[in-house]
N, C-alpha and C positions, 0 to 999 in steps of 0.2 A: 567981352573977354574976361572982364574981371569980375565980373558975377560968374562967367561959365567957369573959370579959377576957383573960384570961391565954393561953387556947386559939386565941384570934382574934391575939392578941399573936405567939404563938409559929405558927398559921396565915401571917398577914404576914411574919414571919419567913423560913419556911419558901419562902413566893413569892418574896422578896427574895433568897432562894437560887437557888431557881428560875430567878428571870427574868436573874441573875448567870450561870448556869449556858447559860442560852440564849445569852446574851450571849458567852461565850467559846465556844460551840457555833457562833454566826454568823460570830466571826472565825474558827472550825477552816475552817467551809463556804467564806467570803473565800478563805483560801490553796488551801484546794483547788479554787475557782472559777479561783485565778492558775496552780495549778499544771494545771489542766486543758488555758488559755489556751495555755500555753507548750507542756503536751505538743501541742497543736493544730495549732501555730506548726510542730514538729518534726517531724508526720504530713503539712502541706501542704507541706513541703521533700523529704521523704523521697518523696511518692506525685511530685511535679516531675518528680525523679531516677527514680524507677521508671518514669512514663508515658514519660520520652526514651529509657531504652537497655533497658529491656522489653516485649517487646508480650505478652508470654503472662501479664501480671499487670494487665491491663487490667479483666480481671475483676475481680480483687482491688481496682482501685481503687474500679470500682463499689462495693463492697459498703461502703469507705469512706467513700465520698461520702454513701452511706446513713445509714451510722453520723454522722458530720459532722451530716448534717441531724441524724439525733434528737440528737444533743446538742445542739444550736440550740435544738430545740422544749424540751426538758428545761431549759436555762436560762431561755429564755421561762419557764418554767412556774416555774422557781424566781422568778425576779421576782415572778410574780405571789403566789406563795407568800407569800413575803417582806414582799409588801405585805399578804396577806390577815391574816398572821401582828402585823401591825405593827394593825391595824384591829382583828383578832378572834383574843385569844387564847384565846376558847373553842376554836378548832380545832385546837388543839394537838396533840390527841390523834389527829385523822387527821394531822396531818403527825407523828406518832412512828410511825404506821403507815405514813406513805411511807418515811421514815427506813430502815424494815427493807425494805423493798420495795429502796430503793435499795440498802444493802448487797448485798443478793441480786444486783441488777444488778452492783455491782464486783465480785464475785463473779465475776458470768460475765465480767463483761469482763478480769479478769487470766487467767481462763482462755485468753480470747483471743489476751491479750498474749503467754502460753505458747507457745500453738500458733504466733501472728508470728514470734515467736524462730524455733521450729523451722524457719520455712519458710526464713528467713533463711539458717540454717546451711545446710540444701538448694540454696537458692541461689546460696552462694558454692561449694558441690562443683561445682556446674553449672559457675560461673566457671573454677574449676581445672581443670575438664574440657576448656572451651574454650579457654585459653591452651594447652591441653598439643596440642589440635588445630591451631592457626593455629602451632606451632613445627612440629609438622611440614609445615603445608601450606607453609610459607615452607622448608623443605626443600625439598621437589619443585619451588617454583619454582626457584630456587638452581637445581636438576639440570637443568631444561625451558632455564632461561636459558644454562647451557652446550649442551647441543645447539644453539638460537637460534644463539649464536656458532658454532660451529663449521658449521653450515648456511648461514649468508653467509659464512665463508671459502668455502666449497665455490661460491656463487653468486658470488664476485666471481674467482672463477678462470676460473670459466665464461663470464662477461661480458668478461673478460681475450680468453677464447678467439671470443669472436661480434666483439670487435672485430676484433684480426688478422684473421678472415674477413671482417670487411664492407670493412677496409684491402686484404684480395687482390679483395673485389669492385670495389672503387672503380678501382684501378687495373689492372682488365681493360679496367671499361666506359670508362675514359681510352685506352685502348687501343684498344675499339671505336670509341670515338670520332674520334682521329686516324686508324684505318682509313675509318670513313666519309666523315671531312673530304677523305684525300687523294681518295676515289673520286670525291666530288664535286667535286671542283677537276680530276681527271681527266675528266669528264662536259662539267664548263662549257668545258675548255680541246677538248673535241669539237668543241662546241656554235661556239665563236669560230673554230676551224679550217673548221666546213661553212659560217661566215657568210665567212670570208674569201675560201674557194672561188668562193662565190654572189656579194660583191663583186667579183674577181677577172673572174669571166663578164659581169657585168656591164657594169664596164669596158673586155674586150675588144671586147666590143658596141658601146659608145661609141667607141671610138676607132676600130674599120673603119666608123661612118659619118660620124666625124671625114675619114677618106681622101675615105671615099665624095667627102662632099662638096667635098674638097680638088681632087681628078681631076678634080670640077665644073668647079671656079674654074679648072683650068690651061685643061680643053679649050675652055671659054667664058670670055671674061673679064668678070668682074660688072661692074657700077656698083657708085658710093660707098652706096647704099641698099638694095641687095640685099647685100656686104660685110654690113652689121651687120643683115641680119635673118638672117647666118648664125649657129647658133646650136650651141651644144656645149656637152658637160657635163662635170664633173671635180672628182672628189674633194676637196677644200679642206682645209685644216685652220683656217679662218678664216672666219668673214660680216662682212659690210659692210653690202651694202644687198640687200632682196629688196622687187618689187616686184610687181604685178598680172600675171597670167599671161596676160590675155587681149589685151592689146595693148602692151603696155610692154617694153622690152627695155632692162635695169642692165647698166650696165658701171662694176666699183670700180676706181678707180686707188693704188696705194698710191707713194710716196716711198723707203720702205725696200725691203729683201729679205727683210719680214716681212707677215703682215697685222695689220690688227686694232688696230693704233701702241699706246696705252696696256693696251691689254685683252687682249694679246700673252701667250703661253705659250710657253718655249724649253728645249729640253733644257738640260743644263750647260753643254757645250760651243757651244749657240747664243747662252745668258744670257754667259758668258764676251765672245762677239764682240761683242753688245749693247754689253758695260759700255766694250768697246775704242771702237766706234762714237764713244760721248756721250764719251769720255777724247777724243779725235781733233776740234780745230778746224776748224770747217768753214770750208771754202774761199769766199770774197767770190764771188760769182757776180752777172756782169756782168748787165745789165735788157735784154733782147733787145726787138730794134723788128720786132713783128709786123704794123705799120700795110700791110703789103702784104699781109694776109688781112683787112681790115676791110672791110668793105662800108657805102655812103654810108649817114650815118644814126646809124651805131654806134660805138660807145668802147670802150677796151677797162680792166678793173678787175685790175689785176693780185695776183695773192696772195701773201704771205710764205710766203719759203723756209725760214726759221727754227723748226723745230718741236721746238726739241732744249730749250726755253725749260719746256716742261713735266714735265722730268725735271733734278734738281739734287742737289749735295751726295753724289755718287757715293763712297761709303769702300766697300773689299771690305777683310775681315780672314780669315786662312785660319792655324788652332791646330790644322794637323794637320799632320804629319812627311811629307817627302817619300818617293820610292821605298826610295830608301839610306837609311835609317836621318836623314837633313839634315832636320832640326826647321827652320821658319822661324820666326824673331824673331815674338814674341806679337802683340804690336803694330804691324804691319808697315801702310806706310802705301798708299793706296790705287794707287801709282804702279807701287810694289814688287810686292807683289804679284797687281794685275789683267796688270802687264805680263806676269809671269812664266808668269801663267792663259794670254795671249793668245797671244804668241808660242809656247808649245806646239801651241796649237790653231789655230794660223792656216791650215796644209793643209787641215785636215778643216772650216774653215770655209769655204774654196774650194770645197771638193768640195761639200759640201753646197748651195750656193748655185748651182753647177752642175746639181746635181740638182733643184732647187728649179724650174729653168725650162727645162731640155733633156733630162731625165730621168725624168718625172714614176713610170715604172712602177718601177721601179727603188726609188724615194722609199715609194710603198705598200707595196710588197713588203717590203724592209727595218722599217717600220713594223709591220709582220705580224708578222714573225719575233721583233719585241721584245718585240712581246707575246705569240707562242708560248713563249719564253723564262722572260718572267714568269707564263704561266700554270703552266708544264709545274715552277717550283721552290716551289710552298708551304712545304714543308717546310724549304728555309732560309729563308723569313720567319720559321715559327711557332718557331723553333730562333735568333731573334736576340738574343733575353733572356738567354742562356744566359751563367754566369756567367763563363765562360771564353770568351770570344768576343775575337777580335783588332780590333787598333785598325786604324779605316780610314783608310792613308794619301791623300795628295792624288793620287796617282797613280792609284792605283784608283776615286777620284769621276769623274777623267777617264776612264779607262777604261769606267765602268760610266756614263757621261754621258746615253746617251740612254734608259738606265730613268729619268731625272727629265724630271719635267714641270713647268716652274716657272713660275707665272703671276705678272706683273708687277701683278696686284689681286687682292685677299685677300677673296672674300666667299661667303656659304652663300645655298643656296635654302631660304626659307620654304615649308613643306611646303601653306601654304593662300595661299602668295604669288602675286604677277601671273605671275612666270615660269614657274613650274608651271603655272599654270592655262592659262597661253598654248601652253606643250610640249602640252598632254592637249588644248590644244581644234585645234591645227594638226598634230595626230599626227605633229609633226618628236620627241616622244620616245622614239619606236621606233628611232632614229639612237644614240640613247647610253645607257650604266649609270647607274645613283645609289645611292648609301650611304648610309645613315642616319650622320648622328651621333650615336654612341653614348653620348657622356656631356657634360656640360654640369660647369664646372670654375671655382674661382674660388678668389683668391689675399689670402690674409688672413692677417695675425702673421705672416709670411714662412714660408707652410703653405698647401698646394694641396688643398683643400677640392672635395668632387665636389656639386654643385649638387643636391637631391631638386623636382623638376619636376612630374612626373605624381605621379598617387594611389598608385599603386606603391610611387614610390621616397619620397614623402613618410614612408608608413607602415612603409619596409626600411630608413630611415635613424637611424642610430646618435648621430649628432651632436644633435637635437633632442630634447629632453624629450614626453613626453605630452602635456603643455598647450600647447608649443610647435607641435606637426603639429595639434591641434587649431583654433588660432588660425590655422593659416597652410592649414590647408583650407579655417575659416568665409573669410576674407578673401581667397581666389582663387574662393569661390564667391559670395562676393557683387561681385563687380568684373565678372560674367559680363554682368548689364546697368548702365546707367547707373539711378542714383537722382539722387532732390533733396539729401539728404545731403551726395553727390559734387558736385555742383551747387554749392553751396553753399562748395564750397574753389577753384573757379576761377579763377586768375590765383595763388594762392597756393601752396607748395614745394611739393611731393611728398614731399619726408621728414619736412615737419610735419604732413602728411597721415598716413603711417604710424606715427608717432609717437601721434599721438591716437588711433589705432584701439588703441591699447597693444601695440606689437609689440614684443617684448626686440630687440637691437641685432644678432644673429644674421638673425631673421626682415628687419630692416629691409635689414639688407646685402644679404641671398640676395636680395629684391623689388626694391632698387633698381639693382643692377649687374649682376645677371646674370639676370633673370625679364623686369624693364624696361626695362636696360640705357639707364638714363638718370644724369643728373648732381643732385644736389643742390639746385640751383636751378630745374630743369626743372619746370615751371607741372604742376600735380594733371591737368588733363585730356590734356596731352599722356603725361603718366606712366603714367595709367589708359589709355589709346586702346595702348600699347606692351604694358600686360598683357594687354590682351584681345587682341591680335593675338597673343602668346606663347602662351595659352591655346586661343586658335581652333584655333593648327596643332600642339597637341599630338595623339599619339593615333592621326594621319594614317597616318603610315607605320612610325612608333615612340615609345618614351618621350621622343622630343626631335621641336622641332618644326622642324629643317632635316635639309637633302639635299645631299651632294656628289658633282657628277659622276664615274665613273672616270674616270683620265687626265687630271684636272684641269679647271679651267676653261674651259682653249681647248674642248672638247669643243661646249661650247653652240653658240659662233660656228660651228664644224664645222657642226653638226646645220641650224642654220637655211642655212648656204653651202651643203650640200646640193640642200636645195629651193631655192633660189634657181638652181643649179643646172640643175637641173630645166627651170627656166621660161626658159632661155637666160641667165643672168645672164653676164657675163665678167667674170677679175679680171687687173691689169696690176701686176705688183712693177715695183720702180723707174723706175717712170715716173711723173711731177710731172704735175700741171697748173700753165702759168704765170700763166695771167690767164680772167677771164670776159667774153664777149665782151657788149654789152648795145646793147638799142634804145633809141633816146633818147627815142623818142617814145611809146613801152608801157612804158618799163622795167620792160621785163623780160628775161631771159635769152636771148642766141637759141643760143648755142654756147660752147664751150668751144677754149682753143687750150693743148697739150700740149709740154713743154718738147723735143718734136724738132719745131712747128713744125705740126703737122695739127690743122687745125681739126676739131671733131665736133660738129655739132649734136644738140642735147640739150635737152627741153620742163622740164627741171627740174635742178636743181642742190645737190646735197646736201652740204656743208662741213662740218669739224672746226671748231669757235673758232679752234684755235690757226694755222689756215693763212689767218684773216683779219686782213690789214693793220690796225695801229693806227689810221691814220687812217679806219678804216670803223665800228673799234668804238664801241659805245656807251660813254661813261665812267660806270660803277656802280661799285660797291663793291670793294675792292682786291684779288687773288687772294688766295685763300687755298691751302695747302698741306698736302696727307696728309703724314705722318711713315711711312715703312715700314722694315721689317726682314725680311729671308728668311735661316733659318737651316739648315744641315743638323747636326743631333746624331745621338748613337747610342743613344739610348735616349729612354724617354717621362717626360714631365714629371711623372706618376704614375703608378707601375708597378701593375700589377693582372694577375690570372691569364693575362688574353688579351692578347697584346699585339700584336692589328690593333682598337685604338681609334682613333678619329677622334675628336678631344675641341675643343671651342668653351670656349674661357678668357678668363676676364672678369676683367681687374688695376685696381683703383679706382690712382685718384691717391696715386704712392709717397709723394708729399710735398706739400705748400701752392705752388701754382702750375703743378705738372704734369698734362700731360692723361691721362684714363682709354685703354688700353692694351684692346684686343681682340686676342688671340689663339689660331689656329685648328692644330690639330696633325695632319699627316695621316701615316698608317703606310702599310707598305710594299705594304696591300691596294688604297690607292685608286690604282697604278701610278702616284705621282707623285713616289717618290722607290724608290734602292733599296734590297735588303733590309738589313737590320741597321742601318736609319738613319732616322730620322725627320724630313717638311719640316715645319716651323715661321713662318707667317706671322704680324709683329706689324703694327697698324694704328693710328693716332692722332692727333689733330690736330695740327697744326704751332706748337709752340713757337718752336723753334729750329730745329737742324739734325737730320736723323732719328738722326745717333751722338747727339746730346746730350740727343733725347726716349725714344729706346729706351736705349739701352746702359746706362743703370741699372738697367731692369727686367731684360737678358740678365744681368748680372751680380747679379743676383739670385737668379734662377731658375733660371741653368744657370752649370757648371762653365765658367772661362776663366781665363783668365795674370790679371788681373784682378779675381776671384773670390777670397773670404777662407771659409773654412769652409763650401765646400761639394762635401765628397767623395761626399755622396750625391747630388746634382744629374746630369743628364746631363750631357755634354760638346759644347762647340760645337766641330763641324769647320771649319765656311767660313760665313761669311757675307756680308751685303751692306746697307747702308741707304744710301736715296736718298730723297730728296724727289719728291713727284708731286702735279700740281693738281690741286684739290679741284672734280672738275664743280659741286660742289650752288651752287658760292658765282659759277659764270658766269651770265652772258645770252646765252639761244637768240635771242631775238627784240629787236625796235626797234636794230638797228644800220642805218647806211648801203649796203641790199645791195637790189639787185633785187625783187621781188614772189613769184618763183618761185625765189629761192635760200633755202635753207634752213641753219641753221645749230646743227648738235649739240655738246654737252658731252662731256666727256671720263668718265672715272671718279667716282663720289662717293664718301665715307667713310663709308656706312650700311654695313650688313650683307648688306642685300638689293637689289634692283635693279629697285627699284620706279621711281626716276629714270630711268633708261634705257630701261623700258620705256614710261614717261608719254611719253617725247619719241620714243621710235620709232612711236609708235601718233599722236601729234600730226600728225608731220609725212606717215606717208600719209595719216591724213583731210586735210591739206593738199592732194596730190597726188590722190588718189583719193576726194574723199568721199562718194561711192556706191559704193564698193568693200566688201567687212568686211576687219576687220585680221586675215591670217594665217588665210586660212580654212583648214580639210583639205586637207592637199597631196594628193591621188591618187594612182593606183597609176604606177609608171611605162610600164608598159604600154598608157595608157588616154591617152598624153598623143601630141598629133597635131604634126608640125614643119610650118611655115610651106614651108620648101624642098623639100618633096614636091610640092607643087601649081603649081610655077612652070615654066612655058617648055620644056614634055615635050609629047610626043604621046600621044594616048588609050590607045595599044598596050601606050609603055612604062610610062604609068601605073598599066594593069593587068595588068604583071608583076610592077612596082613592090608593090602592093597584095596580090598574091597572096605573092610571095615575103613582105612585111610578116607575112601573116596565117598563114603557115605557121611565120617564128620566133616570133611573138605567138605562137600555139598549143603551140610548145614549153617556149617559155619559160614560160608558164602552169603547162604540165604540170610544169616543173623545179621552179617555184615553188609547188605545190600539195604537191609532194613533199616538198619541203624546211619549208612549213608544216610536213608532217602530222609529219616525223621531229621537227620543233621541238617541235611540242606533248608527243609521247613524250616527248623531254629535258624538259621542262618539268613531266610529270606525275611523269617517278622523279624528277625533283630536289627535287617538293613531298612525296613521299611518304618520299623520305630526311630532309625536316627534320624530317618528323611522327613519323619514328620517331627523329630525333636528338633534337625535342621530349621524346617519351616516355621517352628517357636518361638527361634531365637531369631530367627527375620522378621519376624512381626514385632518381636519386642524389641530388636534395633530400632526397626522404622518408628514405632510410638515412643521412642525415648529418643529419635534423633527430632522428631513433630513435635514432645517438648522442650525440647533445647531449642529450637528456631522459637516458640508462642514464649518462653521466659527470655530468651536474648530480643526479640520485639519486643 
């Protein structure tokens, strides 16, 4: 019992070892459970790094990820081990038999770790393999990237070379070009030579049945009534009145030895004797007692002789050197030198004034020749830019006087305006040319800015940003009809209109001076009714939406004196009326009495304002007064490649109380001035005097004695400003005048001449209100004369008849002929621009192919 004590003693003992034993056994298994942890830690950083920059070991991580998991489950299982061990240490002895199991596994797993090693070092041979690869492959780039370079030397030599060629092609087709332009200015100046012919014939027409009927009058002598249904016709350079063709017969009488009084166009040398005219006191002119042409009943209303009232403030300044070498004083005052202008030209203003009324064929012919002259020299227009071009003395404007055509009102045709529409619907525009205006211009920080208009130039224009042609295409596309919006600003600014639509101060300027061509204060819906009108007549006939006649303004009055013409009109230079003769008991008109004395009865009576008595007018509102300026310079206000521009210039107010300035620039294509010189009309309300409302803006704008830093500016040769009344601001109507007299305004300060035609259309529905205004004037061959049918015999009226219808038949044929050759010139002249068109497409494209090869 005390040995088997003793054996249980030394049994527990041996346990006590044992379970000590296990005990530093579970801390060995601990650190290798931490160091297992950490190796674990070290395999999921290491396989990171393998899955990112190897893909051929992807498999290998698989097998990993394997192994991972059974160490998971194997720890699991030690857990539970650990706990079964902790519960039941009967189980000892299988867990000394996983014991060995497990060894067996480190076993193979250092084997493993072996073989990882080796794969390792394989791997990094791999590495050194590939860095030894990518040194050389970075070689051959290196070598590829020298040929590179040396391969664009070689292309930018050659690009060197396509340019100089496209520079010899550019200016061939410049060459083709100016050859095509002369042929076409050769073609057109055909074209004006076989019309002058045809005019020529036709006036010789005119004037043997001027005889005709002259030999009439000597071998029978008329009555006062058969006289004025004699009827004749003749080239004009001026209208007055036109009136119904089917019973009516106008006769204009004018004052001067001009027609047309305000609305007047004069060579140099005509405007010269003008200026002498208004400089020259008019003589007191006694009141003639015509009571022994009165018949019982009637009074007589006599009219002021004073029309010199509507033209004031005469200054001419002339900044160019005489023949010699004799500069005149800059500032030369209007006495100095208009006298010096007149008294040179006082012969040639005889002569002409001669010719004017005992001359007449002589007067056309001449007129022919100035313009075969200016047809036949294009090439010194297009050659006036040239940098070396000689200064034009005064001697040579006289000289060269009647290439100007200088009209005493400055304004453009709206290409969708009343006077257009009236030309195209009374076919009197088959009588004259029209030119587009080329560019629209306006004057800002003392910088001549070219206006962008149409869709074109909006989208070609340099000056506005992206957002800005955005903005300023939505806002010309919504102005096209009226809205409630618009509505809704009525009676309120125009600029705070454009302002809240968010326009920057660019877009506000170009819309309100030169797109609407209004002022600051001008009420939203007159502002808006101004764009839609700019907008209506864009497109018409070009990117702008006016027309200027060739050869000036007089051209128009021509064109309607024509037909006027036509219908028997007659016109009387220097002859007055002095008075209107009136019924007391109709009052109305019966006659007129003429300051030599002959009375002429007349159903209607058509007056100037300015030729009626104060005490007849009505008292309204006070005259107002245009401010004008006519300049001759030598060069254009913005130079640009072509320099036959015709440019419309829009100058806001230079300062706090000065009116806005319109300005209209014509070159030496619209024959209204000549070559190498540009005419310049300014136009503006009446401040002051026209030196004290213009002459800041010329010395602005253009070089003068005057002018402070501005060598780049053109230079003013001669000029002129005068004051002239403002028609818009008379009264036609309620004065103390007859029933059938009528009474018109003179010029107004719009642009357009929309005033003039409102009252020329008023007063024949007055006259004629079942007539239409300006219907199709006919052919002249179709038109029948009153004095064929009077006081002959049957015989000779049908030799009369016969011989009629034998030149009618010729004359057809001459004129069938003359169509057809028209229309040939007309179809090569369309076919020359189509290929001139196709010139300048070609040489866009090769100048936009080298703007892409030099921006590459």
């Amino acid at each position: 019992m005390k040995e088997h004590l003793y054996f249980i003693k030394e049994y527990l003992y041996f346990i006590k070892e044992y379970l000590y034993f296990i005990k530093e056994y579970l801390y060995f298994i601990k650190e290798h459970l931490y160091f297992i942890k950490e190796y674990l830690y070290f395999i999921k950083e290491y396989l990171y790094f393998i899955k990112e920059y190897l893909y051929f070991i992807k498999e290998h991580l698989y097998f990993i990820k394997e192994y991972l998991y059974f160490i998971k489950e194997y720890l699991y299982f030690i857990k539970e081990y650990l706990y079964f061990i902790k519960e039941h240490l009967y189980f000892i002895k299988e867990y000394l038999y996983f014991i060995k199991e497990y060894l067996y596994f480190i076993k193979e797993y250092l084997y493993f770790i072996k073989e990882h090693l080796y794969f390792i070092k394989e791997y990094l041979y791999f590495i050194k393999e590939y860095l030894y690869f990518i040194k050389e492959y970075l070689y051959f780039i290196k070598e590829h990237l020298y040929f590179i370079k040396e391969y664009l030397y070689f292309i930018k030599e050659y690009l060197y070379f396509i340019k100089e060629y496209l520079y010899f092609i550019k200016e061939y087709l410049y060459f083709i070009k100016e050859h095509l332009y002369f042929i076409k200015e050769y073609l057109y100046f055909i074209k004006e030579y076989l019309y002058f012919i045809k005019e020529h014939l036709y006036f010789i027409k005119e004037h043997l049945y001027f005889i005709k009927e002259y030999l009439y009058c000597v071998i029978r002598p008329l009555s006062v009534s058969e006289l004025w249904r004699l009827r004749w016709r003749r080239s004009d350079r001026r209208w007055r009145v036109a009136v119904d063709h089917v019973t009516q017969v106008s006769c204009c009488v004018y004052r001067r030895s001009y027609y047309a009084g305000n609305w007047a166009s004069f060579t140099f040398s005509g405007l010269l004797t003008w200026i002498q005219q208004h400089h020259e006191e008019p003589l007191p002119e006694e009141a003639q007692d015509w009571s022994s042409l009165l018949e019982e009943g009637e009074e007589l209303i006599h009219l002021s002789h004073s029309d010199c009232a509507s033209i004031r403030n005469l200054q001419v300044f002339c900044f160019t050197s005489e023949e010699d070498e004799e500069e005149e004083a800059p500032n030369t005052t209007e006495e100095e030198t208009g006298g010096a202008a007149e008294d040179s030209e006082c012969a040639d203003s005889t002569e002409e004034e001669t010719k004017e009324t005992g001359e007449e064929e002589e007067e056309v012919r001449e007129e022919e020749e100035v313009r075969e002259e200016e047809q036949t020299t294009p090439s010194a227009a297009l050659r006036q830019s040239e940098p070396t071009k000689k200064k034009i003395s005064y001697a040579q404007l006289l000289k060269e006087g009647r290439r100007f055509n200088i009209d005493l009102v400055s304004k453009l045709m709206y290409s969708r305006g009343s006077l257009v529409d009236l030309l195209i619907k009374s076919n009197v525009s088959r009588y004259a040319e029209f030119k587009n205006v080329t560019r629209i211009l306006t004057y800002r920080d003392r910088q001549v800015e070219q206006v962008p208009c149409s869709r074109a130039d909006v989208f070609a224009s340099r000056q506005l940003s992206v957002v800005e042609k955005r903005k300023l295409m939505r806002f010309l596309t919504s102005c096209v009809e009226e809205t409630e919006e618009q509505r809704a600003y009525n009676g309120r600014p125009y600029l705070e209109f454009l302002r809240d639509r968010q326009l920057g101060d660019n877009l506000q300027h170009f819309l309100l001076h030169s797109i609407a061509m209004v002022t600051e204060d001008t009420p939203t819906e007159e502002g808006l009714a101004s764009t839609r009108h700019f907008l209506r007549c864009l497109g018409r006939y070009g990117n702008t939406p006016f027309l200027f006649p060739v050869y000036g303004l007089g051209e128009i009055p021509q064109c309607f004196c024509r037909m006027c013409a036509v219908f028997g009109g007659i016109y009387c230079l220097r002859h007055s009326v002095d008075g209107v003769v009136v019924d007391r008991d109709s009052n109305r008109c019966k006659a007129v009495i003429d300051s030599r004395g002959q009375r002429i009865t007349c159903s209607h009576f058509v007056v100037e304002e300015g030729y009626v008595a104060a005490d007849r007018k009505r008292v309204a509102t006070p005259t107002r007064f245009l401010s004008r300026a006519v300049l001759i310079t030598d060069g254009s206000i913005l130079p640009s490649d072509s320099d036959q521009q015709v440019s419309m210039v829009t100058v806001p107010p230079i300062a706090a109380g000065c009116p806005a300035v319109k300005m209209v620039e014509l070159c030496s294509s619209t024959m209204t001035c000549m070559p190498g010189t540009y005419l310049v009309h300014l136009t503006c309300q009446s401040v002051g005097s026209a030196y004290e409302d213009l002459s800041p803006v010329v010395t602005r704008m253009f070089r003068t004695p005057e002018s402070h830093d501005q060598e780049t500016c053109p230079s003013v040769l001669w000029c002129l400003y005068f004051n002239m009344t403002d028609g818009s601001g008379l009264e036609a109507e309620g004065h103390n005048l007859p029933s059938n007299v009528y009474v018109c305004s003179g010029p107004d300060g719009d642009l357009g001449h929309e005033l003039a035609i409102r009252q020329a259309e008023s007063i024949f529905q007055k006259i004629l209100p079942e007539e239409d205004f300006c219907p199709p004037a006919p052919n002249p061959e179709d038109i029948i004369y009153d004095g064929d049918n009077t006081s002959s015999s049957a015989g000779g009226e049908e030799e009369k008849e016969e011989n009629d219808g034998v030149a009618e038949e010729e004359k057809q044929e001459e004129e069938k002929e003359m169509l057809e050759e028209e229309k040939e010139m007309l179809e090569e002249e369309k076919e020359m621009l189509e290929e001139e068109k196709e010139m300048l497409e070609e040489e866009k494209e090769v100048l936009e192919e080298q703007n892409l090869q030099t921006e590459e």
